[in-house]
C-alpha positions in Angstrom: -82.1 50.5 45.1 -78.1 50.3 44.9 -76.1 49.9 48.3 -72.4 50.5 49.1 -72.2 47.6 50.9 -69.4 44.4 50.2 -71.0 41.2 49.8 -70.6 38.7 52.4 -67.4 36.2 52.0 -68.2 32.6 52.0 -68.3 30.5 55.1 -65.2 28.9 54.7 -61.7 29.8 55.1 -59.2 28.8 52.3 -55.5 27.4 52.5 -53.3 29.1 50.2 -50.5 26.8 50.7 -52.8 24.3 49.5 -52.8 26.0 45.7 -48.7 27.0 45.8 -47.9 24.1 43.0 -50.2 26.3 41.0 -48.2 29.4 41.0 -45.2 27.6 40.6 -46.0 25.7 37.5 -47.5 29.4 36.3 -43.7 30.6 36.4 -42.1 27.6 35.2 -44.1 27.8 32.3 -43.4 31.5 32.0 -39.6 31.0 32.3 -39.5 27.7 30.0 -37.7 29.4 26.5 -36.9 26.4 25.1 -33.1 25.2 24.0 -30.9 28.2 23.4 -28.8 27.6 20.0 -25.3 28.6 20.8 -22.6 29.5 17.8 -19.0 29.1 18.6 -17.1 30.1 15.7 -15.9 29.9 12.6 -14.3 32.7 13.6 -13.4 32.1 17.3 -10.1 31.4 19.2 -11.3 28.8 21.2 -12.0 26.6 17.7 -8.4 26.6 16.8 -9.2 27.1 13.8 -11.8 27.3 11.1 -14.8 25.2 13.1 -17.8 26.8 13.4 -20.2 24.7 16.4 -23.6 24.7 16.7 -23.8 23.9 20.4 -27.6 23.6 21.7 -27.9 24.5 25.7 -29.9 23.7 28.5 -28.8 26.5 30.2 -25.3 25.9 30.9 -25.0 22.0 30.2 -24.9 21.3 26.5 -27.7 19.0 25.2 -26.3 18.6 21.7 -23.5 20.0 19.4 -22.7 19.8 15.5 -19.4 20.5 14.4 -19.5 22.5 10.7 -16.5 21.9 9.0 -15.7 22.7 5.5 -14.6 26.4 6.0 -11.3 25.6 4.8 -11.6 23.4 1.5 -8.3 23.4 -0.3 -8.8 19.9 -2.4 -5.2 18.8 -1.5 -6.0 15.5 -3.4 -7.4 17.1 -6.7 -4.3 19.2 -6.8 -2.3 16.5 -6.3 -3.0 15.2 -9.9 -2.1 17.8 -11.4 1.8 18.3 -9.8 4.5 16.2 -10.2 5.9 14.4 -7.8 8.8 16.9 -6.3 6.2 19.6 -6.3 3.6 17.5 -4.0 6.0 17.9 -1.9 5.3 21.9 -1.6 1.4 21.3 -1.2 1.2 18.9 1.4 3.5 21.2 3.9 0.7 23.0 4.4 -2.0 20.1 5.5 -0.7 20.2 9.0 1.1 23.7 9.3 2.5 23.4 12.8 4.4 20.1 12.0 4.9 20.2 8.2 8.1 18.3 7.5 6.2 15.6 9.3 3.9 15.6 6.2 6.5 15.1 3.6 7.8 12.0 5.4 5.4 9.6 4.1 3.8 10.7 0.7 7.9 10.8 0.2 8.6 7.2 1.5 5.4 6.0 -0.7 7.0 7.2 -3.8 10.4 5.1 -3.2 8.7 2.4 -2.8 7.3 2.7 -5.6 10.5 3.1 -7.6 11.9 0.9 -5.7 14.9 2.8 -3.8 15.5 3.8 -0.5 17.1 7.1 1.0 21.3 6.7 2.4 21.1 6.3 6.2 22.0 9.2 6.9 19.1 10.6 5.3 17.1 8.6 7.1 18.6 9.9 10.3 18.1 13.0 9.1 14.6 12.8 8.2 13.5 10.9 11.7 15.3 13.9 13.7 14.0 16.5 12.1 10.3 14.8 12.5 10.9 14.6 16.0 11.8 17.9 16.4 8.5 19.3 14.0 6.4 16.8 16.8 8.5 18.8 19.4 7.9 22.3 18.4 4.1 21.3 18.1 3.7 19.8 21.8 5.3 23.1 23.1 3.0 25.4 21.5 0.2 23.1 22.6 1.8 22.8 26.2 1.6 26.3 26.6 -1.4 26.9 25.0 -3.6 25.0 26.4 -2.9 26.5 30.0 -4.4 29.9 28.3 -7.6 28.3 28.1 -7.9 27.7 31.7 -7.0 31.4 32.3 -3.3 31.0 32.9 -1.4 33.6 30.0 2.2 32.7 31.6 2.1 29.1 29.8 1.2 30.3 26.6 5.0 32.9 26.8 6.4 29.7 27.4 5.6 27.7 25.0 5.9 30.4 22.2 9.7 31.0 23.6 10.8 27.6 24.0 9.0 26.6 20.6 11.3 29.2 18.9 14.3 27.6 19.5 13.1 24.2 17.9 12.1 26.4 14.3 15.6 28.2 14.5 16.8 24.1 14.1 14.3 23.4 11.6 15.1 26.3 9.5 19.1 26.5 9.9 18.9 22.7 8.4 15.4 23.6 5.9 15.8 27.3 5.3 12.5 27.6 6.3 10.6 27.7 10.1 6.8 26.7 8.7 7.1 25.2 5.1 10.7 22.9 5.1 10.1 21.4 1.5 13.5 19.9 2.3 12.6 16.2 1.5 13.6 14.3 -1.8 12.5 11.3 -3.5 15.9 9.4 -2.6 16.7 11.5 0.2 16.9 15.2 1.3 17.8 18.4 -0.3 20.8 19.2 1.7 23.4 18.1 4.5 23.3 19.7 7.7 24.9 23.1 8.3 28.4 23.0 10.5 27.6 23.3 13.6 23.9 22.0 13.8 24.1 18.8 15.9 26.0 20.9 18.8 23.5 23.5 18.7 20.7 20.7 18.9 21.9 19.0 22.2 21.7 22.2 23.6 18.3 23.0 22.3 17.3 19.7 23.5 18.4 20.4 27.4 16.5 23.7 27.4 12.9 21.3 26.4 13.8 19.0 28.6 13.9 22.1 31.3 10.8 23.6 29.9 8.8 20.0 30.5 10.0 20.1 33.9 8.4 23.6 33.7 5.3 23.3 32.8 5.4 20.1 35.1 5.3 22.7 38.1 3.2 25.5 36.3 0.5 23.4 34.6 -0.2 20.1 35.7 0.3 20.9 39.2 -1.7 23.5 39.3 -5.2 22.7 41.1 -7.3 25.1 39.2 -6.0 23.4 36.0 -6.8 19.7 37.7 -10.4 21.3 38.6 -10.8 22.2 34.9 -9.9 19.6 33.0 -9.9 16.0 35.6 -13.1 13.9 34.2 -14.0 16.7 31.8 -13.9 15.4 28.2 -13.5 11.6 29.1 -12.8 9.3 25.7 -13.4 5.6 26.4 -10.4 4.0 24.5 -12.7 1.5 22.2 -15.3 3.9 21.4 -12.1 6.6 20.5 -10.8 3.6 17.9 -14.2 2.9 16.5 -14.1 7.1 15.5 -10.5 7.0 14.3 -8.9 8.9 17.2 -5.2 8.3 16.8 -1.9 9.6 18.8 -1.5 11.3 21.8 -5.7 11.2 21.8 -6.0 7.3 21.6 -2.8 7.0 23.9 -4.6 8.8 26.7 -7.6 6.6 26.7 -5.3 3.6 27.4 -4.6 2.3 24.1 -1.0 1.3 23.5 -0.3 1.9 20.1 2.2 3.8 18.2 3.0 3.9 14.8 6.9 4.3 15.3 6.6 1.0 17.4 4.1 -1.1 16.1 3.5 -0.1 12.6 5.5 -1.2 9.5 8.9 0.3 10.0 9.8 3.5 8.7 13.1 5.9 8.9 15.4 5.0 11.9 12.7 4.4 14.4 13.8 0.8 14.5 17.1 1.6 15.8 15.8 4.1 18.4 14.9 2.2 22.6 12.3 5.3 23.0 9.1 4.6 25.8 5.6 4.8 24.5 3.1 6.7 27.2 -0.3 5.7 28.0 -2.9 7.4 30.7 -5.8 5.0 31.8 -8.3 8.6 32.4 -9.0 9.2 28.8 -10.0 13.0 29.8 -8.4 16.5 29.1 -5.8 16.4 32.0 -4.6 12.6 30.5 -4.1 14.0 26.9 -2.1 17.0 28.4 -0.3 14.8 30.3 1.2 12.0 27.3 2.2 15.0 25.1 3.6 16.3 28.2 6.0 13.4 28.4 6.0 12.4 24.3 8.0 16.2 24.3 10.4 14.7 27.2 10.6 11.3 24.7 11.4 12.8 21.1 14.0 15.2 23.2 15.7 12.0 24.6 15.3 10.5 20.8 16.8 13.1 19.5 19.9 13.0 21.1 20.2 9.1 20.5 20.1 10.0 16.6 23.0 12.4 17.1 24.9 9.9 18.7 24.3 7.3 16.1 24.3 9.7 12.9 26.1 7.9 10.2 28.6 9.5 7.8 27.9 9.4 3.9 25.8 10.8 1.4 22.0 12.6 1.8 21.1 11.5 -1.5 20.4 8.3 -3.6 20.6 8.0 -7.1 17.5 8.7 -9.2 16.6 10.0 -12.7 16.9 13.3 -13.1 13.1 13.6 -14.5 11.2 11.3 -12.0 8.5 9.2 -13.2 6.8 6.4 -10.7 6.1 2.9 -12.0 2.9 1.9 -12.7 1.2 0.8 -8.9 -0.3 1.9 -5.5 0.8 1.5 -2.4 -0.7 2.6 1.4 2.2 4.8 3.3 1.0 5.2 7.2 3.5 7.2 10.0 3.5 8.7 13.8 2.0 12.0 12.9 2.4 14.6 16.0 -1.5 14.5 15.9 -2.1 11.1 15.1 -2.2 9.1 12.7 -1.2 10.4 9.0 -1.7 7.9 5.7 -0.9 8.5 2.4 -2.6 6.1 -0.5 -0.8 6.7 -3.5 -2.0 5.0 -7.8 0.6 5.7 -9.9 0.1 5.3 -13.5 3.9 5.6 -14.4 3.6 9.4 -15.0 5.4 12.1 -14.1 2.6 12.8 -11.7 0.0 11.1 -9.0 -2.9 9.1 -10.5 -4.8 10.0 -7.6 -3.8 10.5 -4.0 -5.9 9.7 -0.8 -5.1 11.6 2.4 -5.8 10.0 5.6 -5.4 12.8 8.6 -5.6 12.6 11.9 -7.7 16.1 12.7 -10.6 15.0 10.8 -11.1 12.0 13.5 -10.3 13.6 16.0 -13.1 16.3 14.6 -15.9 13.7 14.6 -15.7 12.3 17.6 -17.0 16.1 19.1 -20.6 15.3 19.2 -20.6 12.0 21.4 -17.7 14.0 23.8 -19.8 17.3 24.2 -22.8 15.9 25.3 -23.6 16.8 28.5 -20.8 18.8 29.7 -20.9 22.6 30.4 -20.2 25.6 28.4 -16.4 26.5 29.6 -15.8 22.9 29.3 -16.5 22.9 25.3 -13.2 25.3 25.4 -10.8 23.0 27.1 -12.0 19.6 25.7 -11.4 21.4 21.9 -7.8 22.4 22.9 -7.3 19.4 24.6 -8.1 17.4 21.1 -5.4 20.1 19.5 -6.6 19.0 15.5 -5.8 21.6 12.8 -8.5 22.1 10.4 -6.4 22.7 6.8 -7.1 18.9 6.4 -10.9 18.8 8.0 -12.7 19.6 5.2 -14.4 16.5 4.3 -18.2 16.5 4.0 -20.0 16.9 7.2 -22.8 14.4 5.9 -20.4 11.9 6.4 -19.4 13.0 9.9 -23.4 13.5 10.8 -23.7 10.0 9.6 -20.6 8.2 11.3 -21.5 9.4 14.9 -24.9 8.8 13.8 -24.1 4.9 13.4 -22.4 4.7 16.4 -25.2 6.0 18.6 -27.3 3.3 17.5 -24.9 0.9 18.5 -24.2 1.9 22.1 
């Protein structure tokens, strides 16, 4: 016969507390998704170009990130064979495109020594001021610019306005504000126009003003300090083992310059100019030596108006131009870094075969070792903070997996 009754409970009284680790592992596992695979790019402002980068996340703290390159393969140094000398001239303006008559400088130089002849001193002058004032037009946009990626859009007005008076310069002297093609195997194109150098001094006084600016606007601001102060740290051997260069190396302590300590080139020589270090290595350090390498090429500038020499622009050379039979290694100052030019002739009209050395592809490896561990909005300012351009970043990313690789197993 059925009953309606509830059994008895046991004689003895049970502790819940006792089980709560139970429950609590029953939601961790629950909750535990695994790493979340984060894309950031190609397509994304923040990658400055494009940089597509597979960033894997612990929730907000990044456990590991792959840069993917190769987006923009345009085989500068296959096409290089196949041009003469004056119109290599054309293609590699466009490696860097924010400072491209710093390009021509030394695939240019590399071909006079290989013929043997050297540009008038005025040239020379020329050439130095106007690659001061391409490194100049390229801090600005990136001392504005980077401001934008902590939030601040004022900065970014700023240095698109103050920028525009440096490319009215470059293009009154070039005739043109991105692609110059102005230089010359034995010197440059043209003279300058009437009225150039005044019109420079003053240009010069207004970025001198607009460091003093961003002084204020930027680098005294706290939020910006909070954002970027021990985010993005470089240790200054471990940047030189990658190939870091410039205003990146510079920042990690490293006192080395190309313009100073390199094999002399143009009129650098002849210039008493200050080379900036920062001891930090982080995001506020880099802001901070292109910060005052704008305030340096300004004051440079003005010393090479004061010393231009009179005379010709232009040395003698054959009208068809053909290079000696040789190879020679051509390495400047780039305004991102480092930029080398390896250059076999064959005593043709044209390049053997041409090796590019750029900074941004350096700068580009070294992302993986700098983004571990650090938070999502911190991938944003550490990338802006590197400022590379990616035209010349197309190598193979096996090579890049590799390199950072190696170095890994020798920390």
């Amino acid at each position: 016969m059925s009953t309606t009754e509830q059994p008895m409970t046991p004689g003895f009284e049970v502790d819940p507390a006792a089980f709560r680790h139970l429950a609590d592992a029953q939601v961790n596992v629950e909750l535990d998704t695994g790493d979340m695979i984060l894309n950031m790019g190609p397509q994304h402002p923040a990658t400055h170009g494009t940089l597509r980068l597979v960033v894997r996340l612990d929730g907000e703290r990044v456990i590991a990130a792959d840069p993917i390159i190769g987006y923009m393969h345009r085989g500068y140094e296959k096409l290089t064979e196949f041009r003469t000398y004056p119109q290599v001239t054309t293609l590699i303006n466009r490696i860097d495109w924010l400072s491209s008559f710093a390009n021509e400088v030394p695939f240019v130089h590399a071909a006079e020594q290989l013929m043997e002849i050297e540009a008038p001193p005025r040239a020379q002058y020329i050439r130095t001021a106007l690659t001061e004032l391409s490194r100049i037009a390229t801090f600005l946009l990136f001392l504005g610019e980077m401001g934008l990626q902590v939030g601040a859009l004022t900065p970014a007005f700023y240095g698109f306005r103050d920028r525009e008076h440096v490319l009215n310069l470059i293009e009154a002297a070039t005739g043109g504000r991105f692609h110059p093609n102005f230089n010359r195997i034995g010197g440059l194109k043209d003279d300058l126009p009437w009225g150039w150098i005044s019109e420079t001094r003053n240009v010069m006084r207004i970025v001198l003003d607009a460091c003093d600016v961003f002084e204020d606007l930027v680098v005294g601001n706290e939020i910006f300090q909070a954002r970027t102060r021990s985010i993005g740290i470089i240790p200054g051997e471990l940047g030189a083992s990658y190939g870091v260069s410039g205003s990146n190396l510079r920042a990690s302590g490293v006192d080395w310059d190309l313009r100073r300590d390199g094999k002399p080139y143009l009129a650098y020589p002849e210039l008493d100019f200050q080379v900036f270090t920062h001891p930090d290595g982080d995001s506020f350090s880099r802001y901070w030596v292109r910060l005052q390498e704008t305030r340096e090429s300004a004051r440079m500038v003005l010393q090479l108006l004061d010393a231009m020499p009179a005379g010709p622009v232009m040395a003698k050379v054959p009208r068809i131009i053909k290079v000696p039979e040789g190879e020679v290694w051509v390495e400047t100052e780039n305004p991102l870094g480092q930029m080398g030019y390896y250059v076999v002739s064959k005593g043709a009209t044209g390049p053997f075969r041409v090796k590019i050395r750029s900074a941004s592809f350096s700068n580009v490896s070294i992302l993986p070792w700098m983004l571990r561990g650090v938070y999502v909005p911190d991938v944003v300012t550490i990338l802006a903070s590197l400022y590379f351009i990616l035209g010349r970043s197309e190598e193979h990313t096996s090579e890049l997996q590799s390199h950072h690789d190696l170095v890994y197993r020798l920390l």
